[in-house]
C-alpha positions, 0 to 999 in steps of 0.5 A: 374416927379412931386415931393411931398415935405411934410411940418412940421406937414403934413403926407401921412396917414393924416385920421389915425392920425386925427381919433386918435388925436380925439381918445385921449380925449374921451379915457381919459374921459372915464377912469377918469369916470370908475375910479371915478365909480370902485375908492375904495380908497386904491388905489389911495393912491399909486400915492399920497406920503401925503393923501390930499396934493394937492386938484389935486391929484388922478387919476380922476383928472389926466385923466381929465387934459389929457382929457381937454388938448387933446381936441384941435383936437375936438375944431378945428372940431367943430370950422371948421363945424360951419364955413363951416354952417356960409359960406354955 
C-alpha cells in the first residue's frame, strides 16, 4: 500500500486551482477598464470619504492594484516557457 502525503501548497486537484490562479489577474483588468470606460463619477465618490485625498483612489486604480498584485501566477508561466525554449 502505497501512501500519498501532500506537501504545503500541494493539491489533488492542482489544474483547477492553476487555471484560476491565472484567472484572478486578467478578471481584475478587465473590471478596472470597464470601470474606467462606464465611470460617470458620483459614484466613485462613495468609496472615497474626501474628493481628491490621495492621488490612489478610486476603484480604477484599486482593480489595477489587485491585478498587478495577482499577476505572480502568469510571471511564473512565462518565466517556465522561456526556460523550457532556452534548454530545448
Amino acid at each position: 500500500m502505497t501512501k500519498t502525503i501532500l506537501m504545503i501548497g500541494e493539491s489533488t486537484n492542482a489544474p483547477a486551482i492553476h487555471v484560476l490562479s491565472l484567472a484572478a489577474s486578467p478578471t481584475f483588468a478587465i473590471m478596472a477598464l470597464l470601470t474606467s470606460a462606464l465611470s460617470a463619477g458620483p459614484p466613485d465618490m462613495l468609496c472615497s470619504p474626501t474628493l481628491h485625498a490621495s492621488p490612489l483612489d478610486g476603484m480604477v486604480v484599486m482593480y489595477s492594484l489587485m491585478s498587478a498584485f495577482h499577476s505572480a501566477p502568469w510571471l511564473k508561466l512565462i518565466s517556465s516557457r522561456r526556460n523550457a525554449v532556452r534548454r530545448a
